[in-house]
One Martini backbone bead per residue (centre of mass of N, CA, C, O) as a GRO file, in nm:
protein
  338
    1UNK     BB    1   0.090  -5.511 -23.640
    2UNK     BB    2  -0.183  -5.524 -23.478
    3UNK     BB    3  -0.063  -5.625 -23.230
    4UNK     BB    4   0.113  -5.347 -23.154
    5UNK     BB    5  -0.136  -5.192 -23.159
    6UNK     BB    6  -0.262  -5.328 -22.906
    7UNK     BB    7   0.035  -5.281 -22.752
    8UNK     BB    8  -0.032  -4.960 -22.714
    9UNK     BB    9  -0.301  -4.958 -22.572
   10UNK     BB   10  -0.229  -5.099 -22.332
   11UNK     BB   11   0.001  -4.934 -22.235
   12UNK     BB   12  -0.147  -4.697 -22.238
   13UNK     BB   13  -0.358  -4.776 -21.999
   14UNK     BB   14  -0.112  -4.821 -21.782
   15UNK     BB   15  -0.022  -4.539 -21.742
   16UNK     BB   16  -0.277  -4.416 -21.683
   17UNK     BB   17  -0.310  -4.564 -21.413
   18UNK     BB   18  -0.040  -4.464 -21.306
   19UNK     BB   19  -0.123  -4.179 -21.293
   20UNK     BB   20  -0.405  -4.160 -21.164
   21UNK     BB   21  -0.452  -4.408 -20.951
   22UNK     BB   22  -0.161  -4.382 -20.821
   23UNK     BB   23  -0.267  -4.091 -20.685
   24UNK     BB   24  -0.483  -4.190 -20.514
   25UNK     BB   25  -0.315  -4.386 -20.334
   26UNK     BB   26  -0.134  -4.232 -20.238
   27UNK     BB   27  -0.348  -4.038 -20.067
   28UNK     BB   28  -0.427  -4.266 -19.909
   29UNK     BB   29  -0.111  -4.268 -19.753
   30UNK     BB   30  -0.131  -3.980 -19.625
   31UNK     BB   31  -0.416  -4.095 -19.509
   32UNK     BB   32  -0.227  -4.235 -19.290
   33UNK     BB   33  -0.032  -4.000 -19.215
   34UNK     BB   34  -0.196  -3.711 -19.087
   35UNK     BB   35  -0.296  -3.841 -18.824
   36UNK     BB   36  -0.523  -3.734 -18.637
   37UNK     BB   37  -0.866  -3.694 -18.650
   38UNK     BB   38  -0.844  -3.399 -18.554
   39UNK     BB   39  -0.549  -3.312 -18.672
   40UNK     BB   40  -0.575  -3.439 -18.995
   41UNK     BB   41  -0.844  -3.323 -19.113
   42UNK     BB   42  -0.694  -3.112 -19.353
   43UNK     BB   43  -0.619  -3.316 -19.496
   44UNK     BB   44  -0.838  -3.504 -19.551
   45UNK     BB   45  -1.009  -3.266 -19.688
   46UNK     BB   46  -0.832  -3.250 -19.935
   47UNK     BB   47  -0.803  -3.531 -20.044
   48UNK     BB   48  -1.059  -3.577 -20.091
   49UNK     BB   49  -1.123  -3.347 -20.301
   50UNK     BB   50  -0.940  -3.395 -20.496
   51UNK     BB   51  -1.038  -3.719 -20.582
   52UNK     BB   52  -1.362  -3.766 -20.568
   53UNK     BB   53  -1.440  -3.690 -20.874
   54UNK     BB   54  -1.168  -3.883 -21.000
   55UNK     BB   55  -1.131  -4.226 -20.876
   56UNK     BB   56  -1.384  -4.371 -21.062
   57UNK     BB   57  -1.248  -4.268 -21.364
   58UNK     BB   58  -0.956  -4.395 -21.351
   59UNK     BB   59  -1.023  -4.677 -21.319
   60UNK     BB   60  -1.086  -4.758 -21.633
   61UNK     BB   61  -0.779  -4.836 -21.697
   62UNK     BB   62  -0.825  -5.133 -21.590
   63UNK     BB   63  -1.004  -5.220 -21.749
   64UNK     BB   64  -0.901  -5.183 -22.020
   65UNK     BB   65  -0.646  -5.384 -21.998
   66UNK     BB   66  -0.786  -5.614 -21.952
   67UNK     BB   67  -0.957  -5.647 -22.178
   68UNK     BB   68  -0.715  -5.641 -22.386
   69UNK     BB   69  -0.578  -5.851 -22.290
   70UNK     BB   70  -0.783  -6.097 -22.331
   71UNK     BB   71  -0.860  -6.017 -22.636
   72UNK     BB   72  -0.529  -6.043 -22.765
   73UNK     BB   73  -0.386  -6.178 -22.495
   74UNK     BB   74  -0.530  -6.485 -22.362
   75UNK     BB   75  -0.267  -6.664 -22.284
   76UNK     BB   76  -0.174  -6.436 -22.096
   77UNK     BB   77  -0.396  -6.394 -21.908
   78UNK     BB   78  -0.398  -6.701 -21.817
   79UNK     BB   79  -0.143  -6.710 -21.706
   80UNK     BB   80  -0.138  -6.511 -21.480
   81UNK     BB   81  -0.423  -6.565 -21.335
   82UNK     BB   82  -0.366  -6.800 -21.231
   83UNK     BB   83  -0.025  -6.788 -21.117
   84UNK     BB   84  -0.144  -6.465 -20.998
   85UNK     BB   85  -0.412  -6.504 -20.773
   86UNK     BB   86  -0.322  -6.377 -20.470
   87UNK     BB   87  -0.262  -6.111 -20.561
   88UNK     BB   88  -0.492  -6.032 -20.722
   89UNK     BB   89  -0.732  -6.088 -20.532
   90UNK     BB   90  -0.591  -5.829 -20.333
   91UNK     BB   91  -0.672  -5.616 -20.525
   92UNK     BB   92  -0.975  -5.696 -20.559
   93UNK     BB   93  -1.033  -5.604 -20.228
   94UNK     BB   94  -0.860  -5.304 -20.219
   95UNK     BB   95  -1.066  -5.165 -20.415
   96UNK     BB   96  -1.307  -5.225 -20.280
   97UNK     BB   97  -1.239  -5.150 -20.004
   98UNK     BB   98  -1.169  -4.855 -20.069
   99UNK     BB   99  -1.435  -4.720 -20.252
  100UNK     BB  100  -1.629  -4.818 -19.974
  101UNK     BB  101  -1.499  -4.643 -19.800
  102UNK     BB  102  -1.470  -4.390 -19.866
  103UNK     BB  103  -1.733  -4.334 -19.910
  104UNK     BB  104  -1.862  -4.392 -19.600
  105UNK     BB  105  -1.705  -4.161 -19.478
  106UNK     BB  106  -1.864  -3.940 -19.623
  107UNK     BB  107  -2.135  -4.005 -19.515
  108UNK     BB  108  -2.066  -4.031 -19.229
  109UNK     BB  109  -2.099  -3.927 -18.900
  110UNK     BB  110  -1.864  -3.925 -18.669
  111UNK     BB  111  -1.551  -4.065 -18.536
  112UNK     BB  112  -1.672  -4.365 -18.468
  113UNK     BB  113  -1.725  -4.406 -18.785
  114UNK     BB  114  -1.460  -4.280 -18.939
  115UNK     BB  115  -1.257  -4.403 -18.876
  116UNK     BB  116  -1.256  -4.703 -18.987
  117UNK     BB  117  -1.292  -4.598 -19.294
  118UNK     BB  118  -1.076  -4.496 -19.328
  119UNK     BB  119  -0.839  -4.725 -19.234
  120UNK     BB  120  -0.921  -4.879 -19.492
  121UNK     BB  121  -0.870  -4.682 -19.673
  122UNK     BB  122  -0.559  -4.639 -19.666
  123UNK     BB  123  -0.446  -4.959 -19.641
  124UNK     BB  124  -0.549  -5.038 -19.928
  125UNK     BB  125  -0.381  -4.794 -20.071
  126UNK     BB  126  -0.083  -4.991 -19.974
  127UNK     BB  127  -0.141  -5.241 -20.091
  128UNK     BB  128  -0.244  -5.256 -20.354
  129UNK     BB  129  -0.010  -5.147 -20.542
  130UNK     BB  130   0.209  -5.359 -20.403
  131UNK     BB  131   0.036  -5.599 -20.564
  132UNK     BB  132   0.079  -5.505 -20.835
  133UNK     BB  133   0.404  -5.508 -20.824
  134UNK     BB  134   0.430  -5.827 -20.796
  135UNK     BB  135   0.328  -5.863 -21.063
  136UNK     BB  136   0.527  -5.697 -21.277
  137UNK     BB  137   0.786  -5.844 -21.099
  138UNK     BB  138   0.679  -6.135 -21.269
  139UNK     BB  139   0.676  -6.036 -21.526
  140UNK     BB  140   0.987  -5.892 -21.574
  141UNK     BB  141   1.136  -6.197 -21.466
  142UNK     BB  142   0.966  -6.471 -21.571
  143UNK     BB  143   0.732  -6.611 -21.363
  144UNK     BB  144   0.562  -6.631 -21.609
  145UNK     BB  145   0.423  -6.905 -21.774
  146UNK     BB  146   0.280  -7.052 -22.002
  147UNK     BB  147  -0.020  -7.104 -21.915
  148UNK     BB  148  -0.197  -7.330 -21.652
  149UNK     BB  149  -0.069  -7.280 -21.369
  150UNK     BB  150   0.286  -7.337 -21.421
  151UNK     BB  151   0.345  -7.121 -21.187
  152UNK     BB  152   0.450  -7.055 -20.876
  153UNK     BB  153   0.235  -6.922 -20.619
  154UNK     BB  154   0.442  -6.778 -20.484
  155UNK     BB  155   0.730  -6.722 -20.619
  156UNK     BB  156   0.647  -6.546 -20.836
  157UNK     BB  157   0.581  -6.289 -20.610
  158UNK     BB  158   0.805  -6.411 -20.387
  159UNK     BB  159   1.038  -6.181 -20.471
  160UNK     BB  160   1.268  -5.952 -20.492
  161UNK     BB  161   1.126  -5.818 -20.747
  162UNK     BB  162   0.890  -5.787 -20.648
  163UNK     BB  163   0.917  -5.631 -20.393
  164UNK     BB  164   1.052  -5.369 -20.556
  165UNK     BB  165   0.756  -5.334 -20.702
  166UNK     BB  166   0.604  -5.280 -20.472
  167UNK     BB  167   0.762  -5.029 -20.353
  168UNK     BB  168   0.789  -4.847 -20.595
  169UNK     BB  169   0.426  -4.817 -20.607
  170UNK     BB  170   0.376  -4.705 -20.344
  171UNK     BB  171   0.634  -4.464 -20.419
  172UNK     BB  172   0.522  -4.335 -20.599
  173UNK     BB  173   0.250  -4.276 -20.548
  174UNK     BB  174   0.267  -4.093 -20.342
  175UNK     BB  175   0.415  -3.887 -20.496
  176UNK     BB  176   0.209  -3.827 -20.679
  177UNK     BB  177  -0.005  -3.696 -20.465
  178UNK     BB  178   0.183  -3.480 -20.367
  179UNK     BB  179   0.235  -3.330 -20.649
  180UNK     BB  180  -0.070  -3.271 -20.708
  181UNK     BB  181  -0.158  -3.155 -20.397
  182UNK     BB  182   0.026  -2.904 -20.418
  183UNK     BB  183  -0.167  -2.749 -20.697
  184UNK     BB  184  -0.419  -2.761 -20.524
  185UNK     BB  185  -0.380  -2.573 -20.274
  186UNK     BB  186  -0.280  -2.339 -20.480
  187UNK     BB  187  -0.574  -2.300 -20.637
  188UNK     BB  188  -0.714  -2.272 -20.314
  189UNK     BB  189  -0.528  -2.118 -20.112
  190UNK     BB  190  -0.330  -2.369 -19.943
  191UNK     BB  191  -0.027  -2.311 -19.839
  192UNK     BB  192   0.044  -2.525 -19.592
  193UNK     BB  193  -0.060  -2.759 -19.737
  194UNK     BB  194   0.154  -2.717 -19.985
  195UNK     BB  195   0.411  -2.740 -19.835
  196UNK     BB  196   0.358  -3.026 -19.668
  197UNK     BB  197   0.328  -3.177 -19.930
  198UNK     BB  198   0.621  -3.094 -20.063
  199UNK     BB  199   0.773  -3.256 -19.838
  200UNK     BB  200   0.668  -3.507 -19.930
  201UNK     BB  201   0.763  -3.495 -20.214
  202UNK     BB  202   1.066  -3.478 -20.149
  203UNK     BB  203   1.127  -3.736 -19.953
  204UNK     BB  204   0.995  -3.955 -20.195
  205UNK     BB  205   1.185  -3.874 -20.397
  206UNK     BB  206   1.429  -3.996 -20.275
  207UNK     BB  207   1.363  -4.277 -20.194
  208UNK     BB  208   1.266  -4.357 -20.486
  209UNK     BB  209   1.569  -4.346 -20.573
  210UNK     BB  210   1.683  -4.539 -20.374
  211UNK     BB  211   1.534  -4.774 -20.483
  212UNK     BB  212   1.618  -4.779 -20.735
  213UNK     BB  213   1.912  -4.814 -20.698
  214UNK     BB  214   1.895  -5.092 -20.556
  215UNK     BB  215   1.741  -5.240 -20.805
  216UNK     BB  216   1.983  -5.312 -20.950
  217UNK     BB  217   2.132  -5.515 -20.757
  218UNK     BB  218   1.847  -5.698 -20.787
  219UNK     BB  219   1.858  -5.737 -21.077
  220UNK     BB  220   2.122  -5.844 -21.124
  221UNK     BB  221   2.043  -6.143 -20.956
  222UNK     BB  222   1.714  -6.164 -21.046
  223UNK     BB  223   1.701  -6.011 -21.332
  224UNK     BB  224   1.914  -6.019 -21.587
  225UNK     BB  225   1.689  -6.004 -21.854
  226UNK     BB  226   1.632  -5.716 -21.781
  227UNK     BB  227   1.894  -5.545 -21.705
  228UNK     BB  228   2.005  -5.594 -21.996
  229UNK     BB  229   1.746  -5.416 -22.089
  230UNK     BB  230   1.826  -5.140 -21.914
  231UNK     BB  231   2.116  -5.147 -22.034
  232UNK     BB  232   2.009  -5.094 -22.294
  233UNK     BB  233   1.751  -5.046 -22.453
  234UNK     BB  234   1.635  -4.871 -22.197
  235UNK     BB  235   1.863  -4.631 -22.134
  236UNK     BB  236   1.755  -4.376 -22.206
  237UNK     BB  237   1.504  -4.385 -22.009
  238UNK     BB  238   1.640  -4.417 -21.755
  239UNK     BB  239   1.781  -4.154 -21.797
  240UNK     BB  240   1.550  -3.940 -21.827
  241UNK     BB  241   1.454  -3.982 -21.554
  242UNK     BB  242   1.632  -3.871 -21.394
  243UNK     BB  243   1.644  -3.607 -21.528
  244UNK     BB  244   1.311  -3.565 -21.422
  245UNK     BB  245   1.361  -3.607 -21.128
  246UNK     BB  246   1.545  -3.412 -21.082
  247UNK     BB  247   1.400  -3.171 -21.177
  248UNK     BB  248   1.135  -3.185 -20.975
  249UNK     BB  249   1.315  -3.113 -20.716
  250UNK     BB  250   1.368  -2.852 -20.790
  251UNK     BB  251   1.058  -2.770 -20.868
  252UNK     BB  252   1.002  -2.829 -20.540
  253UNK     BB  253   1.198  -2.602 -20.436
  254UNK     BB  254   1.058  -2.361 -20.562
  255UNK     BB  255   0.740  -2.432 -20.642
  256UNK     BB  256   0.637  -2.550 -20.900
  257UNK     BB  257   0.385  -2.727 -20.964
  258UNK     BB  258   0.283  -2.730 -21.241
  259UNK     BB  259   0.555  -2.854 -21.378
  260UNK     BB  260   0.584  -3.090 -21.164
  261UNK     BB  261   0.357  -3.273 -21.327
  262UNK     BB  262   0.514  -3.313 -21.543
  263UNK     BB  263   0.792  -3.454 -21.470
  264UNK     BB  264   0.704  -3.631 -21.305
  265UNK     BB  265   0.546  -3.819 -21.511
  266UNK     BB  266   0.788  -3.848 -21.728
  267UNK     BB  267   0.924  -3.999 -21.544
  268UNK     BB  268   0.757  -4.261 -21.472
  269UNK     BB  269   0.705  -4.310 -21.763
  270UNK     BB  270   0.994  -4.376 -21.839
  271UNK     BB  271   1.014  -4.647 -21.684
  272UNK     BB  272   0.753  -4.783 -21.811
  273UNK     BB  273   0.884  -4.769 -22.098
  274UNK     BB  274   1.140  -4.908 -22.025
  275UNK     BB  275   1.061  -5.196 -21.958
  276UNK     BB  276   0.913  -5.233 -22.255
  277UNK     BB  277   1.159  -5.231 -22.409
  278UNK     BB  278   1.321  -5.470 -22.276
  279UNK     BB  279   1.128  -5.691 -22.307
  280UNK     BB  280   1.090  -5.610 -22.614
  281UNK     BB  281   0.896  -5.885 -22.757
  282UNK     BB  282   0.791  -5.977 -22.482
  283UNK     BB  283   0.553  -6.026 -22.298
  284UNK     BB  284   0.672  -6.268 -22.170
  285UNK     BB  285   0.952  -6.359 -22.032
  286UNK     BB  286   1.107  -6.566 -22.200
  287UNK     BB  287   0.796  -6.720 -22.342
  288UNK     BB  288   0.607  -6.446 -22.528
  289UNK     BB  289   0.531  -6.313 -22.834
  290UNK     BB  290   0.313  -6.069 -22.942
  291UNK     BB  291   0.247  -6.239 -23.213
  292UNK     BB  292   0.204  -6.544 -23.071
  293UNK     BB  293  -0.018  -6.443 -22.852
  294UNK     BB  294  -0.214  -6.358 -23.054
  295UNK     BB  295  -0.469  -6.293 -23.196
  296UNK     BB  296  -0.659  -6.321 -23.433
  297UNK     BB  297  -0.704  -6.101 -23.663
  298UNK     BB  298  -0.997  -6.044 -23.653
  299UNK     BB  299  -0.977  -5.962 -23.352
  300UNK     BB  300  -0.769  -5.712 -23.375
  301UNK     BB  301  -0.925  -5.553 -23.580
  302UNK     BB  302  -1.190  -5.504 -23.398
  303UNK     BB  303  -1.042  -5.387 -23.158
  304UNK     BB  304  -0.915  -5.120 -23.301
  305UNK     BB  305  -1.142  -5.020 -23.381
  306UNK     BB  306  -1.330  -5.035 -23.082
  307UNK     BB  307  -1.026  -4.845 -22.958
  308UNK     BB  308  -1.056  -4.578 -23.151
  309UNK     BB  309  -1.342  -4.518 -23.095
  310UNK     BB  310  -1.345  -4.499 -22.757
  311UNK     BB  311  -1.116  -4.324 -22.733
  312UNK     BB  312  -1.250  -4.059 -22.854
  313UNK     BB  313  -1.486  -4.058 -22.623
  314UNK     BB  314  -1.312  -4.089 -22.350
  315UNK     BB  315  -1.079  -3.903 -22.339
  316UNK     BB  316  -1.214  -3.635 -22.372
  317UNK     BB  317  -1.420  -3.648 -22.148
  318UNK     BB  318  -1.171  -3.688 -21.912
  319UNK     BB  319  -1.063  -3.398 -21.972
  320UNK     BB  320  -1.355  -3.241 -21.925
  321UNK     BB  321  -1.314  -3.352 -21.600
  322UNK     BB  322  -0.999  -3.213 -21.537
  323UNK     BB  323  -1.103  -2.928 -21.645
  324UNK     BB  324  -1.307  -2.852 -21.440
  325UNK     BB  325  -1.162  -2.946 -21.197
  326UNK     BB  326  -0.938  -2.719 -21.196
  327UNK     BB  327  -1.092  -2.455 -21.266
  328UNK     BB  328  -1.181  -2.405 -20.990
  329UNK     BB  329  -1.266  -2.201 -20.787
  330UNK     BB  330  -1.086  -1.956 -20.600
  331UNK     BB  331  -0.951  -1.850 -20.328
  332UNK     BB  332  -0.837  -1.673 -20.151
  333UNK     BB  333  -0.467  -1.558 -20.151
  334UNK     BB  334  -0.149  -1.579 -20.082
  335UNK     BB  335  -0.088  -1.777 -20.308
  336UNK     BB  336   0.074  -1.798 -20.565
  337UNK     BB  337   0.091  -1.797 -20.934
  338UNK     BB  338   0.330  -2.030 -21.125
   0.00000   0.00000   0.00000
């Protein structure tokens, strides 16, 4: 019992991570493609402006999980880190790399100063993702044995499965800044802003549709333990997302930007749930279940009481760090509000 509430808090703090730090990524990913220096400067203006308060509390979920992961299934997360130190190695300079690029380009004056920390900040935040998502697609697919560095460390991550996790990763990324961003520009009356990026928005969300589509044959083929699982037990969520997505597609053609932000989070949850029933009750697949993997009761129970009163605090916290950003007074505008 204590061991599902513990991996309910890990799952939550993973969804929150893919959902506000993944659509920073994805900003990233824009701002990689905005243009030239002087031509796409109104494109990184905004995108700094969006980002910038809350980029570095995004964060806070990803330690969350590691932290949760370490304490409640450490045989677990000593297996992953182990076997995936490359790809983990990569995230943890693309994490720093970006964080300290993108602050000195804000500090910086001069486009040849700013030049070098953007491409920086941009690189970092599609490599970042993609091999997040190696990682997760070598935990779905089953290469990731019990044990202290057990499973191949090249082909654990470099891997059918793992790169359409990578592909997958940088395409919600994107597609969710693009969402976000739509809102962002419409709430500030930069109407030019919020179409460009609807635009981007649209297009992001078809691709990710096609690479869904692709990934069902590249599981069935190399990943049969997951597609069987995502094809019965995760079936519900699996159809949920679609039609989130479609519904989505739909939103962002009216221009509903606000709603867009529910339904597109939405469809997110339902893959990222979706995987996790498919799964369950496996932590790593066909290796080791939720409740053999998991720390003694005393350590559990410690976590839980202590994982209870910090999502207390920490939770409104971040509400009103959100809402106090959404809040901020705009500029007069043509663009309505929807």
């Amino acid at each position: 019992m204590l061991a599902n509430v513990v991996l309910g808090f890990l799952w939550g703090g993973i969804t929150a991570y893919v959902l506000l730090a993944g659509a920073d990524f994805g900003a990233g990913f824009w701002d990689l493609l905005a243009g030239s220096a002087t031509g796409g400067v109104d494109k990184r203006r905004r995108i700094a402006e969006s980002i910038g308060p809350v980029w570095e509390a995004n964060h806070v979920w990803l330690i969350f999980a590691l932290v949760v992961t370490w304490t409640g299934f450490p045989s677990v997360f000593a297996a992953i880190a182990s076997t995936l130190y490359i790809p983990l190695t990569a995230v943890a300079i693309g994490i720093i790399l970006r964080g300290s690029a993108f602050a000195f380009r804000g500090a910086v004056t001069g486009l040849s100063l700013q030049r070098p920390f953007g491409a920086a900040f941009a690189a970092s935040s599609v490599v970042t993702p993609f091999f997040l998502g190696t990682v997760a697609g070598a935990i779905a697919s089953g290469r990731v044995p019990l044990g202290i560095a057990q499973g191949n460390v090249i082909s654990s991550w470099l891997n059918p499965t793992s790169i359409l996790g990578g592909a997958l990763a940088v395409e919600v990324s994107a597609y969710l800044a693009a969402v976000y961003l739509t809102r962002d520009c419409q709430r500030d009356n930069e109407r030019g802003l919020a179409l460009y990026f609807r635009r981007r928005a649209l297009v992001m969300g078809v691709i990710t549709g096609l690479t869904a589509l692709l990934g069902i044959v590249v599981l069935h083929s190399d990943a049969s333990r997951l597609f069987t699982g995502l094809t019965h037990r995760g079936l519900p969520l699996v159809l949920a997302s679609v039609v989130f997505g479609s519904l989505s597609l739909v939103l962002l053609v009216l221009q509903r930007f606000v709603a867009i932000r529910i339904t597109a989070a939405l469809a997110v949850i339902a893959v990222l749930w979706a995987w996790g029933l498919a799964q369950y009750p496996d932590v790593l697949a066909g290796e080791v279940t939720v409740s053999s993997a998991a720390a003694p009761d005393q350590t559990l129970l410690f976590l839980v009481v202590s994982l209870s009163i910090g999502s207390a605090i920490l939770i409104p916290s971040l509400v009103l760090l959100y809402s106090l950003f959404q809040s901020a007074p705009a500029k007069p505008s043509q663009l309505s509000s929807r």
